[in-house]
C-alpha positions as CSV (number, residue, x, y, z in Angstrom):
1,X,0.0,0.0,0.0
2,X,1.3,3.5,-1.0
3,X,0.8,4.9,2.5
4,X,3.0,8.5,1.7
5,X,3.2,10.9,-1.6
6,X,5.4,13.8,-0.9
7,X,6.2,12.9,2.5
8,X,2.4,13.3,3.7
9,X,0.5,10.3,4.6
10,X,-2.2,10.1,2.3
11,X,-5.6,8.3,2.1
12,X,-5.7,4.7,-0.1
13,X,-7.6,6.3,-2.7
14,X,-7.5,9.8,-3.8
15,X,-9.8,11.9,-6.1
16,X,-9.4,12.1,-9.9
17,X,-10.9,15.4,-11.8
18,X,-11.0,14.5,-15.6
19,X,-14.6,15.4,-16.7
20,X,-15.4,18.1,-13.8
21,X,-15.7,21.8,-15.2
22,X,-15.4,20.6,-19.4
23,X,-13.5,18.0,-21.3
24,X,-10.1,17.9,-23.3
25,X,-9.4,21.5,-23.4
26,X,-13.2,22.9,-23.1
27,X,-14.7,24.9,-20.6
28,X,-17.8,23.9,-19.0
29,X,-19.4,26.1,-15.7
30,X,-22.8,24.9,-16.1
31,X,-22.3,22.2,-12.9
32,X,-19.8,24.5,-10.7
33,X,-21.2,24.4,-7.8
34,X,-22.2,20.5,-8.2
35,X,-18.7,19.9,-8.6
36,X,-17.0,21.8,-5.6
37,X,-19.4,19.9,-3.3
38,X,-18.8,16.7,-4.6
39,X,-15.0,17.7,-3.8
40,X,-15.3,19.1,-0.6
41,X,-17.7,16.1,0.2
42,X,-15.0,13.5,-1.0
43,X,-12.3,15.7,1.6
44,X,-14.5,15.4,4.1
45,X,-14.7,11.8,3.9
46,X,-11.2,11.6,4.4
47,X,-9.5,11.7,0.9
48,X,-6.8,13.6,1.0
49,X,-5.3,13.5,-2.5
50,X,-6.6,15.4,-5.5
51,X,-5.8,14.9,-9.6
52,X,-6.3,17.5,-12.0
53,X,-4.5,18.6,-15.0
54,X,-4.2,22.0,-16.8
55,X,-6.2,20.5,-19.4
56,X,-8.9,19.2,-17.7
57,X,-11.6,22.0,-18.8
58,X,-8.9,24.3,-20.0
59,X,-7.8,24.9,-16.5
60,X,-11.4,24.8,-15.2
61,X,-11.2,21.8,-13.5
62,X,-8.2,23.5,-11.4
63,X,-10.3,26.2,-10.6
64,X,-12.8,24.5,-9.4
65,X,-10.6,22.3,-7.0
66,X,-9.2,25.3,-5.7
67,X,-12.3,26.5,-4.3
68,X,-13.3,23.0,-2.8
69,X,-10.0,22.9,-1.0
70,X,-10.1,26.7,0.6
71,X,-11.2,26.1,3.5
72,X,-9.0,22.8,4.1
73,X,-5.9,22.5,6.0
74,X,-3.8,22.9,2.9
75,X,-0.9,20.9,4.6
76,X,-2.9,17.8,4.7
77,X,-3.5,17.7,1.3
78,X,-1.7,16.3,-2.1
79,X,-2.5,18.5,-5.0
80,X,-1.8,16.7,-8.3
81,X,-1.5,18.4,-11.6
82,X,-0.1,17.9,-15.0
83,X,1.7,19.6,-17.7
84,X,0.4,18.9,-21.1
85,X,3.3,17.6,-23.4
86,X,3.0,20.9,-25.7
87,X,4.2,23.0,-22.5
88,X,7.7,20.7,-22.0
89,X,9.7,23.3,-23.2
90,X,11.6,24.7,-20.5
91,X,9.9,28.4,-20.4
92,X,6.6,27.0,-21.1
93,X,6.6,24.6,-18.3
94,X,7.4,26.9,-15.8
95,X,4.9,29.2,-17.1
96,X,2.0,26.8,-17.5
97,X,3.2,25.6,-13.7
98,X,2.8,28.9,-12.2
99,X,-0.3,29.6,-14.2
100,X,-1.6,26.6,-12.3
101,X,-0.7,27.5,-9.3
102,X,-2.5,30.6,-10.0
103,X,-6.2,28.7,-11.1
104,X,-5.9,26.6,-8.0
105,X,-5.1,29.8,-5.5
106,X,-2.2,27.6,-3.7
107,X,1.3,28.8,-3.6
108,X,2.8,25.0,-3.9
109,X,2.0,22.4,-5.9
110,X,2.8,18.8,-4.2
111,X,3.0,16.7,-7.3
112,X,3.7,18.6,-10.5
113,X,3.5,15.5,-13.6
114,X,4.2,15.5,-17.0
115,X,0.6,14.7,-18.4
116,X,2.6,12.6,-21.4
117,X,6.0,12.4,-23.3
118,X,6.7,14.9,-26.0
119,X,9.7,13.4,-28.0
120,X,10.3,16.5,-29.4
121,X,11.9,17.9,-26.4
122,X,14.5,16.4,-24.3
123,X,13.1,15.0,-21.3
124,X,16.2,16.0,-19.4
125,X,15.2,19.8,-20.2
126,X,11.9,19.1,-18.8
127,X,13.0,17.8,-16.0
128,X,15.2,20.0,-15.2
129,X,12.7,22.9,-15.3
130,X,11.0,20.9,-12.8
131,X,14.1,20.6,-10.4
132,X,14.1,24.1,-10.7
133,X,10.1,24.6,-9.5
134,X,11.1,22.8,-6.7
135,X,14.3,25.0,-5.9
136,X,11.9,27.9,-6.0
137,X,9.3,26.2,-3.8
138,X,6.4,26.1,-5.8
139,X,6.4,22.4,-6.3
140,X,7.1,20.0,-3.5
141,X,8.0,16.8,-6.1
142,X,7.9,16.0,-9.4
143,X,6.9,12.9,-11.6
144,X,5.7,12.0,-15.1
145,X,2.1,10.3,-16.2
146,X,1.6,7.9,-19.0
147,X,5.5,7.0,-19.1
148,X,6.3,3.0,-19.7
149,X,9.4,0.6,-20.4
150,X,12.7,2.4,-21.5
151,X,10.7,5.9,-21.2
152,X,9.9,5.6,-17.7
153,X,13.7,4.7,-16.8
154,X,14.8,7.5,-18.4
155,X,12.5,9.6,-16.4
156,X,13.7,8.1,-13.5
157,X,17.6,8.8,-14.4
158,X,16.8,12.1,-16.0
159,X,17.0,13.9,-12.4
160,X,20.5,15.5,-11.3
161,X,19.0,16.7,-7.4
162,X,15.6,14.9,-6.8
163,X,13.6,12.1,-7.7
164,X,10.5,11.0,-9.7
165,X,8.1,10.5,-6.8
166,X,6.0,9.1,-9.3
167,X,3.9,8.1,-12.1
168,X,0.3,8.1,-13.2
169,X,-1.0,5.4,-15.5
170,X,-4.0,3.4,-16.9
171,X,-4.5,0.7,-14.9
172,X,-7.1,-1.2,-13.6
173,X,-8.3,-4.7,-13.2
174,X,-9.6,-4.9,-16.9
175,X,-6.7,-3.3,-18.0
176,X,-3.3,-4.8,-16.2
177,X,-0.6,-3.6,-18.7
178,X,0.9,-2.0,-16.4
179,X,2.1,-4.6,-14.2
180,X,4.5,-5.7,-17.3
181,X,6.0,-2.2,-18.0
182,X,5.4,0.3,-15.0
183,X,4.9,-1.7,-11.5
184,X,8.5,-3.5,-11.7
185,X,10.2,-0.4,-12.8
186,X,8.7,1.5,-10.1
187,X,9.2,-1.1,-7.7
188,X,12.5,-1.4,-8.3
189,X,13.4,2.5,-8.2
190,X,11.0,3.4,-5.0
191,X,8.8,5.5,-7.5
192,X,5.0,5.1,-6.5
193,X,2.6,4.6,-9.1
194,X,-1.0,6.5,-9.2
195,X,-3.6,4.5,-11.3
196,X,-6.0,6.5,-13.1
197,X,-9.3,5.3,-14.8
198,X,-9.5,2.6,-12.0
199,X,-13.1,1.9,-12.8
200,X,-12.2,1.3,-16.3
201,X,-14.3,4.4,-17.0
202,X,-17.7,2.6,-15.8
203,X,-16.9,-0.6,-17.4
204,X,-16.2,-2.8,-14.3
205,X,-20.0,-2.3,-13.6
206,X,-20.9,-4.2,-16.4
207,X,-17.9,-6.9,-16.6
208,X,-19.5,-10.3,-15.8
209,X,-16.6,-11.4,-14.2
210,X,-15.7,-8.2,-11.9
211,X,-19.6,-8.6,-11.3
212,X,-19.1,-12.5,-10.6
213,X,-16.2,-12.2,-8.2
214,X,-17.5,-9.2,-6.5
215,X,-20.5,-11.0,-5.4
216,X,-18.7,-14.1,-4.2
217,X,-16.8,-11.8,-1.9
218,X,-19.5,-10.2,-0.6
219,X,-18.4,-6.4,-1.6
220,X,-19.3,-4.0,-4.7
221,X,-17.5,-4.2,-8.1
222,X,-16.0,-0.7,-7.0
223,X,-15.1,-2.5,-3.9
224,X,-13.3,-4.7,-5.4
225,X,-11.7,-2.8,-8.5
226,X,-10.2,-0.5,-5.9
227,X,-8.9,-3.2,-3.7
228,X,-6.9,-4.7,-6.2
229,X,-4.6,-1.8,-6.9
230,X,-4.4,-0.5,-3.2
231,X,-1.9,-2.7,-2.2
232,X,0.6,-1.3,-5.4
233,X,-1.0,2.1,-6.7
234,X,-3.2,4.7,-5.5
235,X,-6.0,4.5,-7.3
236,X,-8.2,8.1,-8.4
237,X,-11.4,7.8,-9.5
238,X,-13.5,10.1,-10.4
239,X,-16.6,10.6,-8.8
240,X,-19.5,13.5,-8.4
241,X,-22.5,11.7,-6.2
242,X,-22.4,11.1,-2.5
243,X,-23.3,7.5,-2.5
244,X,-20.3,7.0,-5.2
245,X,-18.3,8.5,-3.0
246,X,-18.8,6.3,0.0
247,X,-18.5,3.4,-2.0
248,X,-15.2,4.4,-2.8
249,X,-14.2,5.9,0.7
250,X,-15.6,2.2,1.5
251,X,-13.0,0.4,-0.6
252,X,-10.2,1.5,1.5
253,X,-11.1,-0.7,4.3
254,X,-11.8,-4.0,1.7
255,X,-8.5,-6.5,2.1
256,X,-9.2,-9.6,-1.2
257,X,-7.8,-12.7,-0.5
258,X,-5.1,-14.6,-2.1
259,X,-7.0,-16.0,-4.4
260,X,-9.4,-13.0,-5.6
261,X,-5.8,-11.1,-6.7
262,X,-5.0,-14.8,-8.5
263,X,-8.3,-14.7,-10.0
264,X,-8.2,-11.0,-11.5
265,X,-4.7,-11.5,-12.6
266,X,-5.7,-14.6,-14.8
267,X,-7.9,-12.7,-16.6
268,X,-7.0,-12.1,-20.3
């Protein structure tokens, strides 16, 4: 179990934002206030980590986290967000970091990511940038998202003062790609690994088998999609109703037997 990102202790589970205030670089207000309840509500429930991105509603989504969280102890809390890959440049990095910082009304960033490679600039610039962030104190760590195989290790190597604290993939029980070209590199290097569409985007509800197993065990097919990757991710889904919410707050406190993991991992 990832029990520390950042050196805070965090929750099993965090919160994921993609979807909440627009899509792939598209502003949507019309559910604001919807929105910063369902965060605040999450918080209150004990989640303590938070995922967004710059491009989540063209920044919206940043926003709107940064009004849940204003009346939180800030110190308690991992803020997530990512740099999309057009912004690697050194200058532009810094400057879509800081204009961030800005939508979310925090003067830190925990975790600042890079959303996805950009082979058109050296990562080691990137990272470097990053390094930099940190020197100036308005990023705590830094990691990389949707980084794999040879990639991911040159991430890891790329540093010259700090270290990849971590990186964000696809992973969940329907989708296990991961465990062949992240988990064993990130194992190996003390890099954690955040696991993003954990629900399969809604698809574990309608798996016969996630269904199948879930009912054996006695638990919900969120129950048990979660519990899989607690003991090597932290999992963060997204979620916008109460009773979701529970159900994932829930999760945290659902251990699978030896057999269940065997089980999920045979599937194809």
């Amino acid at each position: 179990m990832v029990n520390e990102l950042c050196d805070k202790r965090v929750f099993p589970i965090g919160l994921g934002t993609w979807g909440i205030g627009g899509g792939y670089w598209r502003r949507d207000e019309s559910r604001d206030k919807e929105w910063v309840e369902a965060i605040r509500y999450a918080l209150g429930k004990g989640i303590n980590v938070v995922d967004t991105a710059e491009m989540y509603g063209d920044g919206h989504a940043e926003e709107l986290v940064g009004r849940a969280i204003r009346e939180s102890d800030r110190e308690k809390l991992v803020i997530i967000t990512k740099v999309w890959p057009n912004h690697l440049e050194p200058s532009k990095l810094k400057a879509s970091a800081k204009a961030s910082l800005r939508r979310l009304g925090v003067k830190h960033v925990d975790l600042l990511l890079i959303h996805w490679p950009n082979p058109s600039v050296p990562l080691k610039e990137s990272v470097r940038a990053m390094e930099e962030l940190i020197d100036e104190g308005t990023v705590y760590c830094i990691g990389v998202s949707n980084f794999e195989g040879e990639l991911f290790e040159e991430a890891i190597y790329s540093v010259s003062k700090y270290e990849i604290e971590a990186n964000e993939v696809l992973y969940n029980v329907l989708e296990r790609r991961a465990e062949r070209t992240v988990l064993p590199i990130a194992e190996k290097n003390g890099v954690k690994v955040i696991a993003y569409s954990p629900l399969a985007q809604g698809r574990v509800f309608a798996d016969g088998r996630v269904k199948s197993l879930a009912e054996r065990l006695g638990v919900t097919p969120t129950n048990l999609a979660l519990a899989y990757l607690i003991p090597r991710a932290v999992p963060i889904p997204k979620a916008e109703r109460k009773e979701h919410i529970d159900d994932i707050v829930r999760s945290a406190n659902v251990t699978l037997p030896e057999w269940a993991f065997k089980e999920v991992s045979s599937w194809k």
